[in-house]
N, C-alpha and C positions, 0 to 999 in steps of 0.2 A: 504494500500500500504506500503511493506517493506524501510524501509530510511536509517536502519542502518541492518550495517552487523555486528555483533561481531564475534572475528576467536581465536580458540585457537592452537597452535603452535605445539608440539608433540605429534606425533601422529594422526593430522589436516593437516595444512602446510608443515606438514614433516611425514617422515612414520615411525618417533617414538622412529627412532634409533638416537641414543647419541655416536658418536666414539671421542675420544681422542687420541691426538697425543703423542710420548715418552715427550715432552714438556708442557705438558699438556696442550695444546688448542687444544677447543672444535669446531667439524665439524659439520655442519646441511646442509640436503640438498634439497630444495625445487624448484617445477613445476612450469616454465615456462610460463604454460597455467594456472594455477591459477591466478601466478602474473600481467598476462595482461588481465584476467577478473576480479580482484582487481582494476585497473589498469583504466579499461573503465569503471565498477563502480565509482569511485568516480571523476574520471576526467573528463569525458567524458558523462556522467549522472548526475553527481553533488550531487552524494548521500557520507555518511555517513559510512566509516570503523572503526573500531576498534579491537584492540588484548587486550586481556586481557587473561596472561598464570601464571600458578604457579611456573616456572623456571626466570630465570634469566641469558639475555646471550646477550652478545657485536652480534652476529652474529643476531638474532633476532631486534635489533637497527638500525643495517644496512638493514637489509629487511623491515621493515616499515620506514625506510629514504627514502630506494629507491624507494619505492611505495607512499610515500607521504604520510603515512596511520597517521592521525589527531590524535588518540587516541592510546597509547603506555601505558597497564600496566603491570609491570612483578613485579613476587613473590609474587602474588597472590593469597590467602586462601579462600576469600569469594568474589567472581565474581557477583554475584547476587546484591553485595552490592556497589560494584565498577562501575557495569552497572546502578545502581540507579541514580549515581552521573552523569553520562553521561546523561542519558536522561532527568534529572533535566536541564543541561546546554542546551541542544537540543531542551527543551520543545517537548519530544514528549514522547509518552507512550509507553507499554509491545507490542501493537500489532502492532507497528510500527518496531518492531525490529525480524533479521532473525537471527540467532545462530548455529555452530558447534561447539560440542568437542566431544571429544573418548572417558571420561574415571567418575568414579566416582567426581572428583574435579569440573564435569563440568555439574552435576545433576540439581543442584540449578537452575540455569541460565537458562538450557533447559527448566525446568517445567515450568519458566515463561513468554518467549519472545512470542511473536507471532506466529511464525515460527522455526522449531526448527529439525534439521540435525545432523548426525552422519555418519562417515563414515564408509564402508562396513567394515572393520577392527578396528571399533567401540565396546567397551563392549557390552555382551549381556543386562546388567542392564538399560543402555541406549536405546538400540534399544526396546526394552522393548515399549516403550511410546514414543518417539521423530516422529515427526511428517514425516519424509525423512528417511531411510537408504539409504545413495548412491551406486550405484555402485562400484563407485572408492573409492581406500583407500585411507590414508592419505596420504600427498604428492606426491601423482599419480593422482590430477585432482578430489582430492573430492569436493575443493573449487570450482571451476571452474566449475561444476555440483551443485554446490548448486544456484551459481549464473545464471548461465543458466534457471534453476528450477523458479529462483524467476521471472527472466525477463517474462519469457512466462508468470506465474500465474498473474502478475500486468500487459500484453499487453504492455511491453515495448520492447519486444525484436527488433521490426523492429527498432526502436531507439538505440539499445543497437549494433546493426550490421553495422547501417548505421554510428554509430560516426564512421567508419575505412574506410568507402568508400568516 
């Protein structure tokens, strides 16, 4: 059974784009319906988020504020080894854990977790081997289809529906 989710940010979260303002602050723009299947993941199931992304950004601080999201690591090189640390603390293992990312930086991680996701606008290197290709791209609901995915495979979904009714 899946307990932790790790999410990687651009091009996952978000569909990858980076816009800058004449001031130089950075825009990101991320799904609604990801965030409230984040949301009842961990609040409402009592499971297990984390981000762990290779950028670095005040606006990604504020989305795992808002979501409550436990585990915040940015500027990130070796994810694999970052994830280590977590599930040392969690006491729990590789097959307890569910994973996306889009891109080379997120190889490592994928070949290891239990479960393991890329979005349809995902690298081919990736899709390659990862256990999901979603439908949806990054920050159009790939998260939100991952988690969906997980609930039905672990028979939690009636639970995962009913924390809203």
């Amino acid at each position: 059974m899946i307990e932790l989710l790790v999410l990687d940010v651009d091009g996952t979260l978000t569909d990858g784009k980076i816009t800058y303002t004449n001031s130089g602050d950075e825009l990101k723009s991320f799904d609604v319906a990801d965030g409230l299947a984040i949301a009842t993941w961990s609040k409402k199931l009592g499971k297990k988020v984390a981000i762990i992304t290779g950028r670095t950004s005040k606006i990604v601080e504020k989305r795992a504020s808002d979501l409550q999201i436990e585990y915040l690591y940015q500027k990130v090189h070796n994810k694999d080894e970052v994830l280590e640390e977590i599930l040392k603390k969690e006491n729990l293992d590789w097959s307890q854990v569910a994973a996306i990312g889009d891109d080379l930086n997120d190889f490592k991680m994928l070949k290891k977790v239990g479960l393991s996701f890329t979005p349809s606008n995902g690298t081919h290197y990736l899709k390659n081997f990862v256990d999901v290709i979603c439908q949806n791209s990054g920050g159009n609901g790939a998260v939100r289809e991952m988690i969906e995915y997980i609930v039905k495979k672990d028979n939690i979904e009636q639970e995962f529906i009913n924390s809203w009714l």
